[in-house]
Structures are given as structure tokens and as C-alpha cells.
Gaussian input, Z-matrix of N, CA and C with variables (Angstrom, degrees):
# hf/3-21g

backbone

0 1
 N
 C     1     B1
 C     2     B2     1     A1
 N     3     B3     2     A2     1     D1
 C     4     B4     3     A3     2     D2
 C     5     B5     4     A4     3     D3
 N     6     B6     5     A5     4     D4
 C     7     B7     6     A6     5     D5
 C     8     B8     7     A7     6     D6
 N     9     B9     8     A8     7     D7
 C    10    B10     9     A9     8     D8
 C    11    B11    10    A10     9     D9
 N    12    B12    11    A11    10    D10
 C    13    B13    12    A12    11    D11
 C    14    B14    13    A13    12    D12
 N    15    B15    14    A14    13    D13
 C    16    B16    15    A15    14    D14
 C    17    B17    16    A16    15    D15
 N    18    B18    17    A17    16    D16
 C    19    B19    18    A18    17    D17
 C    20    B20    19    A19    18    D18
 N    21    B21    20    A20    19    D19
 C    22    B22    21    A21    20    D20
 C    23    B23    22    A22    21    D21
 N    24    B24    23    A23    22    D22
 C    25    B25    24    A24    23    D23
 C    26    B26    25    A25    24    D24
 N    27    B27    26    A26    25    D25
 C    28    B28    27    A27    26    D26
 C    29    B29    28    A28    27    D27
 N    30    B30    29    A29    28    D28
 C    31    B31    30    A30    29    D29
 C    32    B32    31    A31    30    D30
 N    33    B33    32    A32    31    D31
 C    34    B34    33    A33    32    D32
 C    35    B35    34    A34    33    D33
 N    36    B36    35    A35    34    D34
 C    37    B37    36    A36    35    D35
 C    38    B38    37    A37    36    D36
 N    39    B39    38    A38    37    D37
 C    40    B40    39    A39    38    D38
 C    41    B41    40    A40    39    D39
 N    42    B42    41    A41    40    D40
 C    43    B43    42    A42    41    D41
 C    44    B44    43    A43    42    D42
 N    45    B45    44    A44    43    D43
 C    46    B46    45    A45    44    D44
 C    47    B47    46    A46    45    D45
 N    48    B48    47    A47    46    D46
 C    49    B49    48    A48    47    D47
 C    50    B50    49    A49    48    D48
 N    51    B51    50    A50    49    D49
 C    52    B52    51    A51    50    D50
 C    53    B53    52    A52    51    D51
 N    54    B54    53    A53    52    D52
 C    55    B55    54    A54    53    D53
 C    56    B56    55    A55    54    D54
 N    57    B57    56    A56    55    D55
 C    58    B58    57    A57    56    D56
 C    59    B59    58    A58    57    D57
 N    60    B60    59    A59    58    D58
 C    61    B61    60    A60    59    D59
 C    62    B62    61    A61    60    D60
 N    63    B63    62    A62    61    D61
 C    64    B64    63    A63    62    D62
 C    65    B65    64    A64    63    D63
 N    66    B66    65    A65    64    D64
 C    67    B67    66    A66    65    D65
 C    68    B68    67    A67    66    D66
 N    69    B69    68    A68    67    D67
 C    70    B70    69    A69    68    D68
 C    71    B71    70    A70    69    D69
 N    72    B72    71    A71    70    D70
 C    73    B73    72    A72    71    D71
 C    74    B74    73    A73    72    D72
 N    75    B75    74    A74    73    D73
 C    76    B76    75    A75    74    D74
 C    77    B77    76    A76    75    D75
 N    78    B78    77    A77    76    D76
 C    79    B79    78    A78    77    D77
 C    80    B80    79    A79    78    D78
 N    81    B81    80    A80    79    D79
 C    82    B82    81    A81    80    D80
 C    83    B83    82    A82    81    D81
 N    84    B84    83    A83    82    D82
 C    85    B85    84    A84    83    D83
 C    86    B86    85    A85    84    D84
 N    87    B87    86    A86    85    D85
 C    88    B88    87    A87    86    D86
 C    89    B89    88    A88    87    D87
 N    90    B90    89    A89    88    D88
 C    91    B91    90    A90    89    D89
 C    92    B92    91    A91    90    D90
 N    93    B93    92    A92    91    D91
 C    94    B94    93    A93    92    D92
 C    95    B95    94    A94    93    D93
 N    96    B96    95    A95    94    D94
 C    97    B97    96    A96    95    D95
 C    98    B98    97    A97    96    D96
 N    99    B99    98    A98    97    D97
 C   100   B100    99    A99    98    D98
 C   101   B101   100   A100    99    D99
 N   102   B102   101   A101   100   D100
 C   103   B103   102   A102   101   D101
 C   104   B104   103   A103   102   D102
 N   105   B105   104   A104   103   D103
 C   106   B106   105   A105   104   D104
 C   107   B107   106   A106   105   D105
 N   108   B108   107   A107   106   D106
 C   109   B109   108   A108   107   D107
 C   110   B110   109   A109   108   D108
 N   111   B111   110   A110   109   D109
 C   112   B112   111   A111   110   D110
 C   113   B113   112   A112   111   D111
 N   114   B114   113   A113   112   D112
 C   115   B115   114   A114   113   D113
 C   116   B116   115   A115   114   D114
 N   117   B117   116   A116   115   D115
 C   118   B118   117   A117   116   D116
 C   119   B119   118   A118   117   D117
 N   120   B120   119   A119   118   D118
 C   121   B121   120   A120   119   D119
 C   122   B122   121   A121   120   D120
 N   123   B123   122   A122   121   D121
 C   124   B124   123   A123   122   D122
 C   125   B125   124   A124   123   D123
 N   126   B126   125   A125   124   D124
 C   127   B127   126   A126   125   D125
 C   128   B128   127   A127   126   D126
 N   129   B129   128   A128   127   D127
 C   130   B130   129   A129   128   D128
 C   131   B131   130   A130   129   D129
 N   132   B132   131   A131   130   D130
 C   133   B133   132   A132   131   D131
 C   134   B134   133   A133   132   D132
 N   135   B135   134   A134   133   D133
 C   136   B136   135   A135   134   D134
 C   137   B137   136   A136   135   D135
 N   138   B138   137   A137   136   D136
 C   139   B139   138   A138   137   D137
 C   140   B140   139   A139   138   D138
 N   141   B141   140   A140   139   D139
 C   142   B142   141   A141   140   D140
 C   143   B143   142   A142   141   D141
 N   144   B144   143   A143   142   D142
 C   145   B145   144   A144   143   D143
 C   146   B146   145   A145   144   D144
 N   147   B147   146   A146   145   D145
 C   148   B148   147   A147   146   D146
 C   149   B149   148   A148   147   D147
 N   150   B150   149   A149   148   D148
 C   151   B151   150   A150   149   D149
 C   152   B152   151   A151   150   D150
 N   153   B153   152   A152   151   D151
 C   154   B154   153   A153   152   D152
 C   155   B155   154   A154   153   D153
 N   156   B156   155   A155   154   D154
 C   157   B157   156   A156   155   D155
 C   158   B158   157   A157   156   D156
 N   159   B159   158   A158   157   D157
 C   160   B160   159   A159   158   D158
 C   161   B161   160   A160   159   D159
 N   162   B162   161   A161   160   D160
 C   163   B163   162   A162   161   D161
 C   164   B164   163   A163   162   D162
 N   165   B165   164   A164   163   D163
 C   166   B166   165   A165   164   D164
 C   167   B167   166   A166   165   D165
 N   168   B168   167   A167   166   D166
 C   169   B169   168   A168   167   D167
 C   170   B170   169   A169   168   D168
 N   171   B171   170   A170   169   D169
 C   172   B172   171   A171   170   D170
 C   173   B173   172   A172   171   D171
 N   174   B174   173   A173   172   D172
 C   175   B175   174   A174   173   D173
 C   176   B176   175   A175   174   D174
 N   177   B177   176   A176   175   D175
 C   178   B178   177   A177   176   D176
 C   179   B179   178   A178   177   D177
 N   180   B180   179   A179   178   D178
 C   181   B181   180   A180   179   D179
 C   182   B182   181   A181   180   D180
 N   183   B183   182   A182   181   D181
 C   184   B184   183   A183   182   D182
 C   185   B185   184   A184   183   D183
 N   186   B186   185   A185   184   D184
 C   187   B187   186   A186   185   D185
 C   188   B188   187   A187   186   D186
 N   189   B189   188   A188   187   D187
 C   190   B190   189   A189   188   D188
 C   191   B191   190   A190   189   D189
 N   192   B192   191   A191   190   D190
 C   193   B193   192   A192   191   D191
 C   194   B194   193   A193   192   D192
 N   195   B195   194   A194   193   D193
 C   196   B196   195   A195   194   D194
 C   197   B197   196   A196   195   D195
 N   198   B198   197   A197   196   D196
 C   199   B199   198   A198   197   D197
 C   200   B200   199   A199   198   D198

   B1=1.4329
   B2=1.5282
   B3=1.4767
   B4=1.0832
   B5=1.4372
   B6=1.2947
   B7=1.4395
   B8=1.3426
   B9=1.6659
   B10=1.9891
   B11=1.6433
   B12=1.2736
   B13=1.5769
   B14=1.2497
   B15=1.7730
   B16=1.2540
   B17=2.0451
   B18=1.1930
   B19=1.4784
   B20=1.0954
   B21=1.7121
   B22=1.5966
   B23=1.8786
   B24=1.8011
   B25=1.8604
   B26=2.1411
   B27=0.9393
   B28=1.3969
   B29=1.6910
   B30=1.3653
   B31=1.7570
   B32=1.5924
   B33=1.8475
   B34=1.4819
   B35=1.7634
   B36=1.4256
   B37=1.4344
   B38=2.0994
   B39=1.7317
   B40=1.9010
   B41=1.4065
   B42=1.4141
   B43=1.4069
   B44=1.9112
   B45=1.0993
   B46=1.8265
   B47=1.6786
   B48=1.7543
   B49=1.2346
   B50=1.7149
   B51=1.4895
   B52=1.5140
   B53=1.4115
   B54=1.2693
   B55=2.1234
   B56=1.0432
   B57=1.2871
   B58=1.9193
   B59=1.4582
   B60=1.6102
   B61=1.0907
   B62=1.7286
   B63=1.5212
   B64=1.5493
   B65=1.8852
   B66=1.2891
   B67=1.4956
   B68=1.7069
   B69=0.7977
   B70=1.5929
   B71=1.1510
   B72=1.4418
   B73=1.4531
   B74=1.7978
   B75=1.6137
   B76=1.8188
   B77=2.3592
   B78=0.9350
   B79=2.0294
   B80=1.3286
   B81=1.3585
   B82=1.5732
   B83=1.4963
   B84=0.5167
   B85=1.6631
   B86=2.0618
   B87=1.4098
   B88=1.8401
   B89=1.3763
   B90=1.6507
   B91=1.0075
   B92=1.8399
   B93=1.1130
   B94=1.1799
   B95=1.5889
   B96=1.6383
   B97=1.6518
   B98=1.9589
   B99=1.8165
   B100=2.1058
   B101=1.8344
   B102=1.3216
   B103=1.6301
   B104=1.8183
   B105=1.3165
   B106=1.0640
   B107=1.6841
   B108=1.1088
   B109=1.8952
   B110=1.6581
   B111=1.4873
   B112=1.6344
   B113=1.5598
   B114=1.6146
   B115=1.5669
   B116=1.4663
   B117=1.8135
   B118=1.1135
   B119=1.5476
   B120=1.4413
   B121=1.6497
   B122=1.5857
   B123=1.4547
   B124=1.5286
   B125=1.3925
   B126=1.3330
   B127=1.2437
   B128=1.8147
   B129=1.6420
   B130=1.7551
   B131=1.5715
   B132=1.0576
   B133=2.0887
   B134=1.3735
   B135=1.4369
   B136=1.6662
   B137=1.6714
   B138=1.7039
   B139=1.5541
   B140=1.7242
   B141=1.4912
   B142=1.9486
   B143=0.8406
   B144=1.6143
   B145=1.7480
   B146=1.6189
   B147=0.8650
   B148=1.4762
   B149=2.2944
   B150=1.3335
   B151=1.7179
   B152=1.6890
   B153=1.1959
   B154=1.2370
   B155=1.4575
   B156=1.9573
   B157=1.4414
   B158=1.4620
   B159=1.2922
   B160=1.0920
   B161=1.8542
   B162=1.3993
   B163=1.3549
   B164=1.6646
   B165=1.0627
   B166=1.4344
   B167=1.6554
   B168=1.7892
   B169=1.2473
   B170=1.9391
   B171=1.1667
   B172=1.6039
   B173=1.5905
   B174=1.3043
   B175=1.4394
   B176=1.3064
   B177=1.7368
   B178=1.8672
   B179=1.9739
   B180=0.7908
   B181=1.3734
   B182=1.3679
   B183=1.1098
   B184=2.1568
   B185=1.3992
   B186=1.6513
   B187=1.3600
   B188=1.7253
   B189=1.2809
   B190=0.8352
   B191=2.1839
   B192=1.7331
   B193=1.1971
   B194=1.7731
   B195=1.4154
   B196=1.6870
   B197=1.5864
   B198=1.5222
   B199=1.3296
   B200=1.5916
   A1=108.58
   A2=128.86
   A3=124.50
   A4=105.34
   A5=118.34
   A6=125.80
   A7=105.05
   A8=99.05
   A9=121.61
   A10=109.47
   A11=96.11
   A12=100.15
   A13=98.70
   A14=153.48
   A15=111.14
   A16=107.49
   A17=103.95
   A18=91.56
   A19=169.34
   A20=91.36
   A21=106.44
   A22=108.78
   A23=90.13
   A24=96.80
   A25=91.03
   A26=128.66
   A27=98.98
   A28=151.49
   A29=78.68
   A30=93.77
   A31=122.42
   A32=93.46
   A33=95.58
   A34=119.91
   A35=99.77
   A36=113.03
   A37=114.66
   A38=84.74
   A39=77.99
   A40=105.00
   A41=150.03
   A42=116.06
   A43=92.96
   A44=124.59
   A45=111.88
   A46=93.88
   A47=120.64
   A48=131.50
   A49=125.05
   A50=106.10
   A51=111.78
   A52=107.83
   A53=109.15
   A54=110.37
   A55=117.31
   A56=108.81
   A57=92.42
   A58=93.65
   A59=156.25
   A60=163.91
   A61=93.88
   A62=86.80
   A63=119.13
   A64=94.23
   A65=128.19
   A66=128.67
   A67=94.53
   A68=113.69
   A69=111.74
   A70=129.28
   A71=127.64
   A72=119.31
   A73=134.63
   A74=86.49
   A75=103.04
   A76=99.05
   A77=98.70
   A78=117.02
   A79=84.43
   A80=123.58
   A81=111.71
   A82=124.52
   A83=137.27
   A84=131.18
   A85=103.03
   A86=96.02
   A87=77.90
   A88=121.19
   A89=121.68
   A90=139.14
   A91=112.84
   A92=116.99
   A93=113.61
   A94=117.55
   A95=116.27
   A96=117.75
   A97=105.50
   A98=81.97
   A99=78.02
   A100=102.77
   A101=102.51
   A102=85.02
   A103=105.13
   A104=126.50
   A105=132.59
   A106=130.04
   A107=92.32
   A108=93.68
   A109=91.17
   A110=143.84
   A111=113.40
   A112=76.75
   A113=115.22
   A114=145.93
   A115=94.65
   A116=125.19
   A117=107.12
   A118=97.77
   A119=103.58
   A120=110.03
   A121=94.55
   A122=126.48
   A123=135.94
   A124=109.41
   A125=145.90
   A126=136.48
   A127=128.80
   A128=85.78
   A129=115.30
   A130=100.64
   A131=114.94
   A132=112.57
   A133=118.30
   A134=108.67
   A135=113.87
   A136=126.22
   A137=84.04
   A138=97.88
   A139=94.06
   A140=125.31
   A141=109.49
   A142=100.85
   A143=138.89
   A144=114.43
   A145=86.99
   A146=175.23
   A147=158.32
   A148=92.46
   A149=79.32
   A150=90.16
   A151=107.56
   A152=129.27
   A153=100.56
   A154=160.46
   A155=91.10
   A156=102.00
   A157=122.58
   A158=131.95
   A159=126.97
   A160=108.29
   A161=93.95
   A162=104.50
   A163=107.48
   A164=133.52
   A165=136.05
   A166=121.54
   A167=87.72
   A168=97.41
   A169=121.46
   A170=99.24
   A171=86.73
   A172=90.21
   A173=127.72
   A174=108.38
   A175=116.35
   A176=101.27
   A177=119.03
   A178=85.32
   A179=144.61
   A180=146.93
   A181=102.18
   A182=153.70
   A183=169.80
   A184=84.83
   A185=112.82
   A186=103.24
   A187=110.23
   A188=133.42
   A189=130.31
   A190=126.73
   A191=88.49
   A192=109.48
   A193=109.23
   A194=101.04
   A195=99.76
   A196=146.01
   A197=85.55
   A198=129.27
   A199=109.30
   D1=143.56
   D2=-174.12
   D3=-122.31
   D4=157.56
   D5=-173.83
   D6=-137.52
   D7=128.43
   D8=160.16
   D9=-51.61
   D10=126.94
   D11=177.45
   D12=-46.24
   D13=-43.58
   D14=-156.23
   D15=-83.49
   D16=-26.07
   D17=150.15
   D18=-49.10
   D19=-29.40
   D20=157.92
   D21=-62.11
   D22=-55.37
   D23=-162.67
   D24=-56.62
   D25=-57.18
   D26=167.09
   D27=-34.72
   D28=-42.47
   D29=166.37
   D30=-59.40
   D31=-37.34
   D32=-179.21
   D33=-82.70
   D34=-10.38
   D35=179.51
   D36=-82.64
   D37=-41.00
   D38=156.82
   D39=-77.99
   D40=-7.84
   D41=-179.52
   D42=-92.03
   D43=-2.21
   D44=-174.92
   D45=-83.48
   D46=-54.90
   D47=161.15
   D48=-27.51
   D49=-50.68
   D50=167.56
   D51=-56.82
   D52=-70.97
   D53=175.42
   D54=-41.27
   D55=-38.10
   D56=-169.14
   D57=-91.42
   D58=-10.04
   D59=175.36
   D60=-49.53
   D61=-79.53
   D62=-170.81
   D63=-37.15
   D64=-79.94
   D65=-153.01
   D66=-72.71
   D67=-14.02
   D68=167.62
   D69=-92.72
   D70=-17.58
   D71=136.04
   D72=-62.31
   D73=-43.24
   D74=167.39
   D75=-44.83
   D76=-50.71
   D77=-166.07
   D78=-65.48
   D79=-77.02
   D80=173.02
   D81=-54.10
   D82=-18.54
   D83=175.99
   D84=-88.41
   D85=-26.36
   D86=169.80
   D87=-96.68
   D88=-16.01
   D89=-177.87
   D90=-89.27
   D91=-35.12
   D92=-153.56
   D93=111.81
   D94=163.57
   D95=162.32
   D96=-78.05
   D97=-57.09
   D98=-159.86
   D99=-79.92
   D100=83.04
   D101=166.74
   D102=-116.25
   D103=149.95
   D104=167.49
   D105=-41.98
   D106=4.53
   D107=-169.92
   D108=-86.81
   D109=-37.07
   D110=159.12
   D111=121.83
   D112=-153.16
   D113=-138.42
   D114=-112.92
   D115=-38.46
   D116=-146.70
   D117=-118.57
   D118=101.63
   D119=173.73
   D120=-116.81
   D121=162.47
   D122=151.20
   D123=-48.00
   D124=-33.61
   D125=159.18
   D126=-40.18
   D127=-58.56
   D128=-178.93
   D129=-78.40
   D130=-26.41
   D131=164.81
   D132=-88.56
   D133=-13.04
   D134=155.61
   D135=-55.76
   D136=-58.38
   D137=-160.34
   D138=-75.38
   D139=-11.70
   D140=173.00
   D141=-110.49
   D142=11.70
   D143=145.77
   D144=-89.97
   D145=-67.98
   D146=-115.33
   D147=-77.94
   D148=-50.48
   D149=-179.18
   D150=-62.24
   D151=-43.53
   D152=154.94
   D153=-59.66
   D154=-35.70
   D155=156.59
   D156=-64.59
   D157=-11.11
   D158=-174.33
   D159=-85.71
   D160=-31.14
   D161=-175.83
   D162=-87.07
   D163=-25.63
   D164=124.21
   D165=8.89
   D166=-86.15
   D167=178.59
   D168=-79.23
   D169=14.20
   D170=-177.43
   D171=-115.28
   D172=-8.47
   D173=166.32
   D174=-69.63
   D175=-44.32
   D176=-166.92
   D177=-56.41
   D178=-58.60
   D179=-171.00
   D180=-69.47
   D181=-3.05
   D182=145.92
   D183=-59.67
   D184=-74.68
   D185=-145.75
   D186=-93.73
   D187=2.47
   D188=166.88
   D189=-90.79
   D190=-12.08
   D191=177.26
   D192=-85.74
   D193=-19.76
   D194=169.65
   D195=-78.66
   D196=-4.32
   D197=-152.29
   D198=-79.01

């Protein structure tokens, strides 16, 4: 099966999204849900660069599908 570059760069953006998912439940499960530390852990800045690259690749696959 072959894949459009913006599909791959998506694919690779759910696997950054999966990791930072994954160690951020592990962080929550030793920490707790309500702790005061807020939105911005290395986990939660994992999983929205993964969300951008993913969104990356679903434009590159928009704009190459218009073509």
C-alpha cells in the first residue's frame, strides 16, 4: 500500500499524539487529575505538537487533492 506524503506526516503526528497520550496518563495516574500544575506539562506539549503535525499532514493531503 502506498501513502501521500501528507498521510504519512499525519500518521507520524498520531504516533507523537499516541506517546505523549500514553506518558500522560502513566503522569496522571501517579499524580492525580486535580493537581495545580494547569495545561502545560511536556506530556500535554507532546500530545499539541503531535496535533499539529497531524493537522499538517491533512492539509498537505487538502491541498494536493485539489490539484
Amino acid at each position: 500500500m502506498k501513502f501521500t506524503t501528507g498521510i504519512k506526516i499525519s500518521l507520524l503526528g498520531t504516533g507523537i499524539e499516541a506517546i505523549g497520550i500514553f506518558f500522560d496518563i502513566l503522569h496522571h495516574l501517579d499524580i492525580g487529575i486535580t493537581t495545580p500544575e494547569g495545561l502545560v506539562t511536556p506530556f500535554h506539549l507532546t500530545i499539541f505538537v503531535g496535533f499539529l503535525v497531524n493537522f499538517i499532514g491533512v492539509l498537505t493531503t487538502l491541498s494536493k487533492s485539489r490539484k
